[in-house]
C-alpha positions as CSV (number, residue, x, y, z in Angstrom):
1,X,147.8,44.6,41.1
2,X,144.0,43.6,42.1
3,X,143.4,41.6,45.0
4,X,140.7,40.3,46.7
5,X,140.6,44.0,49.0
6,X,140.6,46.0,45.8
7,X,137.9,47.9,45.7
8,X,137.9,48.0,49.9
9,X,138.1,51.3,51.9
10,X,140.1,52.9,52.9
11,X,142.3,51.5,50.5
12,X,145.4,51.8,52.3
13,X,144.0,49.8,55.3
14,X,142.9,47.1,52.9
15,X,146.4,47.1,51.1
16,X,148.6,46.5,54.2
17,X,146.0,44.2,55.4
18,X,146.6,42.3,52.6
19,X,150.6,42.3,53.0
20,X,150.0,41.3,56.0
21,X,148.2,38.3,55.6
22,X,151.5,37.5,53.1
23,X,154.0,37.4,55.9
24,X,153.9,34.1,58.3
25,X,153.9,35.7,62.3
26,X,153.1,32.8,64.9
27,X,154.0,33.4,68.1
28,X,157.5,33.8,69.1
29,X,158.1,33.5,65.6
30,X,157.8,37.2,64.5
31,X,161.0,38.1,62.9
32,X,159.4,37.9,59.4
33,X,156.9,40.1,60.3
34,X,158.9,42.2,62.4
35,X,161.4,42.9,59.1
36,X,158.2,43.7,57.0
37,X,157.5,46.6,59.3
38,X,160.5,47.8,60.0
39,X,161.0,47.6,56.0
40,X,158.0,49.7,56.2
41,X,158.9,52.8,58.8
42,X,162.8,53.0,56.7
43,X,160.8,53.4,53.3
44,X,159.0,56.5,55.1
45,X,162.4,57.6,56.8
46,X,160.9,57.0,59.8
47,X,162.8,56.8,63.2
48,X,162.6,53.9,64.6
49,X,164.2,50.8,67.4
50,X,163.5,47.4,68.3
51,X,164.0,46.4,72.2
52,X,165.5,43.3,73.6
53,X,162.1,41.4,73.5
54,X,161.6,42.1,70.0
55,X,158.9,45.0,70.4
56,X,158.7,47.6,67.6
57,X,158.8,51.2,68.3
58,X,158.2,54.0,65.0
59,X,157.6,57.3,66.0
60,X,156.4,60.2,63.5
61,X,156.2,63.8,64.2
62,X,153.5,65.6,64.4
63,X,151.2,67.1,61.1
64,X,151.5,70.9,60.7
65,X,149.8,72.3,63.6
66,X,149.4,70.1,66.0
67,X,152.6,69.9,67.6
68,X,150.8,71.5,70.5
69,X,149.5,68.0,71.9
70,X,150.6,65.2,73.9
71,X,152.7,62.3,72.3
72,X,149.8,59.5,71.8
73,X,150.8,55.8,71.4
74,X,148.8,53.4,69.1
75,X,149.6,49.8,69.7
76,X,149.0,46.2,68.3
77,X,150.7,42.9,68.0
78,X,152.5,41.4,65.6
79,X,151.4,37.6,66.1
80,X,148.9,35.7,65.4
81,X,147.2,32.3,66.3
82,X,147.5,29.9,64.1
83,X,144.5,27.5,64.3
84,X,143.3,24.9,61.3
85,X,140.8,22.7,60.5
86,X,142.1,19.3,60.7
87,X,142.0,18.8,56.6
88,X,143.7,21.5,56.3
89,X,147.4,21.4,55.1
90,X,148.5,24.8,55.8
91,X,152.0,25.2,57.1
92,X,152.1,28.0,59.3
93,X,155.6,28.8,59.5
94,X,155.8,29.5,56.1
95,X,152.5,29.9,54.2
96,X,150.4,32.8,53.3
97,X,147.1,33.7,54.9
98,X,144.5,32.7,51.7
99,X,142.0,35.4,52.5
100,X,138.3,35.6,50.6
101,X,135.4,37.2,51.1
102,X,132.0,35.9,51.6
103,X,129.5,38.8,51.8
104,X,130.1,41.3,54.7
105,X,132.7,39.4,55.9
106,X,136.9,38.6,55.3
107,X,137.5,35.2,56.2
108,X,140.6,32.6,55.8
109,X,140.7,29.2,53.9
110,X,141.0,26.7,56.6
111,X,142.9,28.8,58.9
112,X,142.4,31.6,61.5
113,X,142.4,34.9,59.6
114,X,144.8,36.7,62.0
115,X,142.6,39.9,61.6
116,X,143.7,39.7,65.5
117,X,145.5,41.8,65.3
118,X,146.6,42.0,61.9
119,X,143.7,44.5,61.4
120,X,144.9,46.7,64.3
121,X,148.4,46.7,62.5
122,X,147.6,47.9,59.3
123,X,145.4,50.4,60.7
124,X,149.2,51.8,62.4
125,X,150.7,51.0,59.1
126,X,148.4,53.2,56.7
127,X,149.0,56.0,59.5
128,X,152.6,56.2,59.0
129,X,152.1,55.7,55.3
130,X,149.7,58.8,55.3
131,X,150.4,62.4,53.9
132,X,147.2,63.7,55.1
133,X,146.5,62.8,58.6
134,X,145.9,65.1,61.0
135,X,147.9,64.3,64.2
136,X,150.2,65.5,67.5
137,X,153.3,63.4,67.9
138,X,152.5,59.5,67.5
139,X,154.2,56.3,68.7
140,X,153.4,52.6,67.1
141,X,154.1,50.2,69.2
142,X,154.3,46.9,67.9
143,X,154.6,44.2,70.6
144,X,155.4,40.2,70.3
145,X,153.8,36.8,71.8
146,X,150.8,38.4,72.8
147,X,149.0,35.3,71.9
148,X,151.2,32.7,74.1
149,X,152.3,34.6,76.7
150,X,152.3,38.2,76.4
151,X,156.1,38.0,76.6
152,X,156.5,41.7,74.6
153,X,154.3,43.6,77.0
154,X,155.6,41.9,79.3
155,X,159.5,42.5,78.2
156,X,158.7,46.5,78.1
157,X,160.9,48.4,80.0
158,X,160.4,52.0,81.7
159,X,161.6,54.7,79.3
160,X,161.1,52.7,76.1
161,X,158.2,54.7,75.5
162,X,157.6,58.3,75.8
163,X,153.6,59.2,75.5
164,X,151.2,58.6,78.6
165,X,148.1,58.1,76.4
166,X,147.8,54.8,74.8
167,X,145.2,53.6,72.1
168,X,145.2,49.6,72.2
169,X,143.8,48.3,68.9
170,X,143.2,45.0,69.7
171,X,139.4,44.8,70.6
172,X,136.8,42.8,68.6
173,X,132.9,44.5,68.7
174,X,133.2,47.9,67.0
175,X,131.0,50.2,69.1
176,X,132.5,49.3,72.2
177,X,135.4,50.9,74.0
178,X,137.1,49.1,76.8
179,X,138.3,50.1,80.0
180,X,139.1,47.3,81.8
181,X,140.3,43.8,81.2
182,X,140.8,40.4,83.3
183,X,144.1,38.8,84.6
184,X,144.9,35.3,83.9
185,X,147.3,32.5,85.1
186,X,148.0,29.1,82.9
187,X,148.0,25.8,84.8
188,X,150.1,23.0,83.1
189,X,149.2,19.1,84.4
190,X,152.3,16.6,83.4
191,X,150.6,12.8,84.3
192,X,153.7,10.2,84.0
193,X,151.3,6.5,82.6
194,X,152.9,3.4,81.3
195,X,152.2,1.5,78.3
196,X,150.9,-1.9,78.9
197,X,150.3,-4.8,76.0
198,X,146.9,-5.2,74.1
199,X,144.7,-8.2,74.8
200,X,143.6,-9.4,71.5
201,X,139.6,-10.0,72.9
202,X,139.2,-6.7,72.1
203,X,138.0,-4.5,68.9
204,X,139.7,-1.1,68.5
205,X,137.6,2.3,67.8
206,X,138.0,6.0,66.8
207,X,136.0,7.7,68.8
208,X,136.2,11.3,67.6
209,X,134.9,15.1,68.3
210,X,134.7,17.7,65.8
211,X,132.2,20.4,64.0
212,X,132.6,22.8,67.1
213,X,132.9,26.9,67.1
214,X,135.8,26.7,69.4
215,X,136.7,30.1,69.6
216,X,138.3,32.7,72.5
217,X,138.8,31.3,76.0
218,X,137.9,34.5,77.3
219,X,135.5,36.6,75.2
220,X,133.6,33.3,74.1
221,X,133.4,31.2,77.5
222,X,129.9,32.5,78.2
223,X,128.5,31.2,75.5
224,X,127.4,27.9,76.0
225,X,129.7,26.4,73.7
226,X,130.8,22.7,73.8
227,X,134.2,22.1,74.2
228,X,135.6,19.0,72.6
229,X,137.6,17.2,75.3
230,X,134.7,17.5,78.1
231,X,132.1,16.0,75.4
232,X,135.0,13.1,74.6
233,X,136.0,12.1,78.4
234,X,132.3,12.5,79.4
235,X,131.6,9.5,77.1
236,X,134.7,7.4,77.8
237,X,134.6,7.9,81.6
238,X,130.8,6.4,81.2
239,X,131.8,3.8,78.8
240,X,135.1,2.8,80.8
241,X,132.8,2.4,83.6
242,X,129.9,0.1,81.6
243,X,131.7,-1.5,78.9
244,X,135.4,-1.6,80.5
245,X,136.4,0.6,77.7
246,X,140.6,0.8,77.7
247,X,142.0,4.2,76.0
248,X,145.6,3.9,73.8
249,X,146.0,7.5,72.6
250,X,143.8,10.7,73.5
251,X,144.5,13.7,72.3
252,X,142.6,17.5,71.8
253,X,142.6,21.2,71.6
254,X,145.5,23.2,70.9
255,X,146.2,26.7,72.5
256,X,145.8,27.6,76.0
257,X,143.1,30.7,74.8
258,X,141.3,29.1,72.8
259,X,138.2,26.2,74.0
260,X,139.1,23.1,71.9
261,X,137.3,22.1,68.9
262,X,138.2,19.0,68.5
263,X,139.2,16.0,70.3
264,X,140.1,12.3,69.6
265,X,140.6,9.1,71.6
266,X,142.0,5.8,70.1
267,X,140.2,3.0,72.2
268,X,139.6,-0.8,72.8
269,X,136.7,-2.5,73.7
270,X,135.8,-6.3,74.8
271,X,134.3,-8.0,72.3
272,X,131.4,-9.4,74.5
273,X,130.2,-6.1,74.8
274,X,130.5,-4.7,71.2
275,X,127.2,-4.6,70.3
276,X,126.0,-2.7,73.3
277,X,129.1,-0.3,73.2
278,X,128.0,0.8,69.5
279,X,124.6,1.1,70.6
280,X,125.5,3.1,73.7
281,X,127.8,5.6,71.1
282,X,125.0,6.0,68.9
283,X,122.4,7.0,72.1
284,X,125.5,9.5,73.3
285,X,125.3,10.7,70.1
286,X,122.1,11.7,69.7
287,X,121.5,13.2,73.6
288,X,124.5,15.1,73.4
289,X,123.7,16.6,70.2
290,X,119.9,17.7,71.4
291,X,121.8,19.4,74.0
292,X,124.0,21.2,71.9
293,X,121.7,21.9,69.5
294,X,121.7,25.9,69.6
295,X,125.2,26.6,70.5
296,X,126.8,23.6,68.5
297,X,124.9,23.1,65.4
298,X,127.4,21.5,63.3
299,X,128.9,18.9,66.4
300,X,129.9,15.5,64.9
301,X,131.1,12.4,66.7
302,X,132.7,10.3,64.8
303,X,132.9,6.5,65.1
304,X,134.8,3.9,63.1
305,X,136.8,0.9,63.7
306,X,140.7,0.8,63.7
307,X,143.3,-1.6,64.5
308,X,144.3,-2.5,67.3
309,X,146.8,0.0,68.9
310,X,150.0,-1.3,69.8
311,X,149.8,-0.3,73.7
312,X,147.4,0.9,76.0
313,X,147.8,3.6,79.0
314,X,147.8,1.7,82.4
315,X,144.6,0.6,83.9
316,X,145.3,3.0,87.3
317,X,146.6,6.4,85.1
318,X,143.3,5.8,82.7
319,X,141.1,5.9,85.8
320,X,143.3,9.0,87.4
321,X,143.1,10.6,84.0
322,X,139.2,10.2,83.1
323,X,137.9,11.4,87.0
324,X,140.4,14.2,86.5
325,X,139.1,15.5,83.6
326,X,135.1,14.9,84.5
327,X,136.0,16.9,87.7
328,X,137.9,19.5,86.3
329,X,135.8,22.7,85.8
330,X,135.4,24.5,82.7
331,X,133.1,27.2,82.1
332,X,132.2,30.5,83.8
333,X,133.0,30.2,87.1
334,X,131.7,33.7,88.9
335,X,129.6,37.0,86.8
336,X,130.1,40.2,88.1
337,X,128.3,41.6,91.1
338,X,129.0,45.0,89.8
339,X,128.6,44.9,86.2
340,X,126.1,43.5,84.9
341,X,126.6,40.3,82.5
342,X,129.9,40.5,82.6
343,X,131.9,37.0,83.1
344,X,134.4,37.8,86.7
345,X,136.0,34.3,86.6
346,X,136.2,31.6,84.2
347,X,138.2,28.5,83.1
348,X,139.6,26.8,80.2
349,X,140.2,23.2,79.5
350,X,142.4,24.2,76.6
351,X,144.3,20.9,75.8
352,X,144.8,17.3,75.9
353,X,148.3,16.3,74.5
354,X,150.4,12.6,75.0
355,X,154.1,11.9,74.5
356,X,156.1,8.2,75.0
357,X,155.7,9.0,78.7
358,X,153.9,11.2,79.8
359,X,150.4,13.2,79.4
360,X,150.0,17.0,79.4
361,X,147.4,19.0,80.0
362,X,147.3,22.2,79.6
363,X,144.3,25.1,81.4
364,X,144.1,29.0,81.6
365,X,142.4,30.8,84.3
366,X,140.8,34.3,84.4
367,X,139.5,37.0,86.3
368,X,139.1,40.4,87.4
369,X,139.6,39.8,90.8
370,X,142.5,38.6,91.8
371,X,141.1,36.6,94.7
372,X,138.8,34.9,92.2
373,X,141.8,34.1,90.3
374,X,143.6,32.8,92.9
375,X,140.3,30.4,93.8
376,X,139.9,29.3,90.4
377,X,143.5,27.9,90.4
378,X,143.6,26.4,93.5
379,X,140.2,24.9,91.9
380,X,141.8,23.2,89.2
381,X,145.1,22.4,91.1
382,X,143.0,20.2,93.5
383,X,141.7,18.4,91.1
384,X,144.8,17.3,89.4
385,X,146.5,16.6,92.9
386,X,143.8,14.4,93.8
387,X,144.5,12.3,90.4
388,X,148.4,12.4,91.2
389,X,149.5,14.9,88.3
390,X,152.6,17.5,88.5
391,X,151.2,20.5,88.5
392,X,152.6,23.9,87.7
393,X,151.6,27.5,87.3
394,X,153.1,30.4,85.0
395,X,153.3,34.1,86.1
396,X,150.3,35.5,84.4
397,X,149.6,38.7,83.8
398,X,147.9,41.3,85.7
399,X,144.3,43.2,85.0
400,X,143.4,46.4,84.0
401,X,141.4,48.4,86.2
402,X,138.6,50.5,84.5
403,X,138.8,54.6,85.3
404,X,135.9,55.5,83.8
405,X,137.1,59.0,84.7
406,X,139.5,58.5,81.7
407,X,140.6,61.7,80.0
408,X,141.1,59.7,76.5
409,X,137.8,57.6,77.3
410,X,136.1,61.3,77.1
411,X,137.5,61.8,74.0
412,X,136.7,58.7,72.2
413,X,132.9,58.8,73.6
414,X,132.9,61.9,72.4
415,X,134.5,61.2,68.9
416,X,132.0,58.5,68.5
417,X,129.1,60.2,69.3
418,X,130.1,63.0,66.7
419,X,130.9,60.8,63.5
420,X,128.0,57.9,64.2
421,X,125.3,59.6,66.2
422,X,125.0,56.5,68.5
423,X,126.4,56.3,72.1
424,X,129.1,53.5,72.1
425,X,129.3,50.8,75.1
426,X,131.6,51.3,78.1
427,X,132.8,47.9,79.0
428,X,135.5,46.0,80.6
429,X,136.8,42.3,79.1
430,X,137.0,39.0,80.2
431,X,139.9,38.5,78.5
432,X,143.6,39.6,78.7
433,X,144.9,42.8,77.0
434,X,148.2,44.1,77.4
435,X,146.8,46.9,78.6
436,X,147.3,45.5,82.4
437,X,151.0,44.7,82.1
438,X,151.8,48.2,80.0
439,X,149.8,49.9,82.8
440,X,152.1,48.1,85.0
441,X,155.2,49.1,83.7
442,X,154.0,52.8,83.5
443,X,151.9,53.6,86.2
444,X,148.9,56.7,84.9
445,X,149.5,55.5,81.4
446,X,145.5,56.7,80.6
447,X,144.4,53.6,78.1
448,X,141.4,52.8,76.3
449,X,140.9,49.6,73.8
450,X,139.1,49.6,70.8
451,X,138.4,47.7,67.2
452,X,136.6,46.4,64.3
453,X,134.0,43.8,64.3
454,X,135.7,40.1,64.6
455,X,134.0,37.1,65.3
456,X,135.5,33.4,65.8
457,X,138.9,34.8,67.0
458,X,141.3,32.1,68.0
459,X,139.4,29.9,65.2
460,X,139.6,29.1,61.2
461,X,135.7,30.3,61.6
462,X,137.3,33.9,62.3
463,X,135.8,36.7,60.5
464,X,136.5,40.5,60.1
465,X,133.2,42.4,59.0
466,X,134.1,44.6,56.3
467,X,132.1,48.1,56.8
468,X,133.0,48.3,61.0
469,X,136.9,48.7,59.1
470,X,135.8,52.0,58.0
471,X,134.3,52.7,61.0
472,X,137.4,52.0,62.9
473,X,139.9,53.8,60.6
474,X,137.3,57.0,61.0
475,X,137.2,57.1,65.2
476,X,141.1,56.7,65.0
477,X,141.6,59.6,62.7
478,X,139.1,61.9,65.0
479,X,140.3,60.4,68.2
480,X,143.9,61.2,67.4
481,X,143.4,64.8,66.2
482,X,141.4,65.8,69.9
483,X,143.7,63.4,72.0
484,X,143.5,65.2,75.3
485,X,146.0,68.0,77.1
């Protein structure tokens, strides 16, 4: 049956791709997925077992004569994120990916694509599906809730596995291998408010952010990107301040790795200073798009009168709130004093989210040092304390730690030199892979990371650049017929 990949090589890449994109996978919501590929390995009469936090395991034997070398694990997982835009009306949980192409690129239609790391899984897929490979003994790991906790790597036990050399396929810029990869802890802010009755001298306002790139909290934070919720307090902590401005509702971003794109605020304002309030929004306007000009071409701010909202947030938690949120930091924190332009520490002002009771809000923390991790945290913690919030941490997850003495890093330079005549980039990430908590649980596991092209991960602007496929299915195939002694 033709589908939008018909026509795509390698076909069989394209074709599970496309199944893929069938079968709804959110985080810690993978069984449907999960049944798909173990569907998958029982077709091929592949062995195959499931542990108790839901990771995959297939193994196939090695292709006639090359028995001789080591067992190699390939690995990806299984969920995705599952970003919209806000017209969207996509139902995660049970809708289909609607994938197109627009010139060198796959894309989604109003959602993320979930080419991270739905790419990485069909690559395993069409290996186990092949006849023709040449290989030594291979393991597909297929792990769970990478995306909102890293709860599969983390659930791995000692033994589940059997091979010591591990190819992660979960790396976005084709032509660069990774070696390395950052830590990174969550902070969670819980602010208790009350609701307080509406003085009818007022005019309610929508006040809202939206048109941003968004995109990965980690590979993306360097950028210069605006994130929604700091453009959107910056202008009510000013207008609270000038025109006594009083905030019902505010709400924005999403996910915990991914800088918020959007961001609303339902507000009041006196009517005696109306007139100067609108022109004030229009002024704010205008300065904050010159300043995000390059990096945010498509912001809008949107402005329009409501109703008036049936309660406000107290007078004391608004103030707490608004100063909290200026002050908290966002942004790159510390670069690297070894390698050069690469991010050490950063932060994430991922969300802004309100209940009956209580407001939550919700930061991630990274580094490759675990001393700036622990300064970044006790950075935002402060904060927060200062304003009165309840502030907790989750356990993280550790970093990798380059080698660049790597026996499979040897190889895959070396395949990549061979097949593209091009020397490939050594880096490290500023972003989490499970790399550091499967290096963890196995100690001299040797590791190396690796992809195709995708850009706007974590958004419905992601994108998977259709020729760097090819290029990634090739390295695999030559990397796995030389793996190492």
């Amino acid at each position: 049956m033709k589908t939008v990949f018909t026509g795509l090589s390698p076909e069989k890449v394209w074709y599970y791709f496309g199944e893929i994109c069938k079968v709804p996978r959110p985080s810690k919501k993978e069984k449907l997925i999960s049944d798909y590929i173990l569907s998958v390995a029982r077709k091929l009469n592949l062995e195959n077992e499931i542990d108790e936090a839901g990771n995959i395991l297939i193994r196939k034997p090695a292709t006639n004569g090359y028995s001789h070398l080591p067992v190699v694990i390939l690995q990806s997982h299984i969920d995705m994120v599952c970003e919209k835009n806000s017209d969207s009306y996509h139902d995660f949980d049970n809708d289909p990916i609607i994938p197109r192409i627009e010139g060198e690129w796959v894309k989604a239609t109003g959602t993320t694509l979930g080419a991270d790391d739905g790419i990485g899984i069909a690559v395993q897929l069409a290996i186990l599906d092949s006849t023709n490979i040449e290989h030594g003994a291979i393991e597909m790991l297929f792990t769970v809730d990478e995306e909102t906790g890293l709860t599969g790597a983390k659930g791995l036990k000692p033994g589940f596995l059997k091979g010591n050399i591990l190819l992660n396929l979960d790396s976005e810029d084709e032509g660069e291998l990774f070696i390395g990869c950052a830590g990174g802890q969550d902070t969670k802010i819980v602010m208790n408010y009350s609701r307080v009755a509406v003085n009818y001298d007022f005019t309610g306002y929508q006040i809202k952010v939206s048109g941003l790139q968004g995109g990965h909290s980690g590979d993306d934070i360097n950028k210069g990107r605006g994130n929604a919720i700091k453009i959107l307090n910056r202008l009510l902590w000013m207008s609270s301040h000038q025109f006594e401005v009083r905030v019902s509702e505010m709400a924005g971003g999403n996910l915990r790795n991914a800088i918020a794109r959007e961001a609303f605020a339902n507000i009041i304002v006196p009517n005696r200073f109306t007139n100067e309030f609108i022109e004030y929004v229009k002024k704010f306007t205008a300065i904050t798009k010159e300043e995000f000009k390059i990096a945010e071409p498509t912001l809008m701010l949107g402005f329009f009168p409501v109703e008036l909202p049936s309660f406000l947030i107290d007078l004391s938690t608004q103030d707490r709130l608004l100063n909290a949120l200026y002050a908290c930091p966002h942004g790159v924190i510390a670069m690297s004093a070894i390698v050069p332009n690469f991010v050490e520490t950063s932060t994430n002002l991922a969300s802004v989210k309100m209940t009956d009771k209580l407001i939550e809000i919700g930061t991630s923390q990274r580094s490759s040092s675990e001393h700036g991790k622990e300064d970044v945290l006790n950075m935002v913690e402060s904060v927060f304390r200062l304003a009165g919030g309840k502030i907790t941490h989750n356990d993280g997850y550790p970093g990798w730690t380059p080698n660049p003495k790597s026996p499979i890093l040897d190889v895959t330079h070396n395949a990549y030199l061979k097949l593209f005549d091009q020397e490939p980039k050594v880096l490290a990430i500023h972003a989490g892979l499970e790399c550091g908590l499967i290096g963890e649980q196995y100690p001299g596991i040797d590791m190396i990371s690796y992809g195709p092209t995708i850009k706007g991960a974590h958004s419905p602007d992601e994108r998977l650049q259709i020729n760097t496929v090819q290029r990634f299915w090739d390295l695999t195939l030559e990397v796995l017929k030389n793996i190492p002694y």
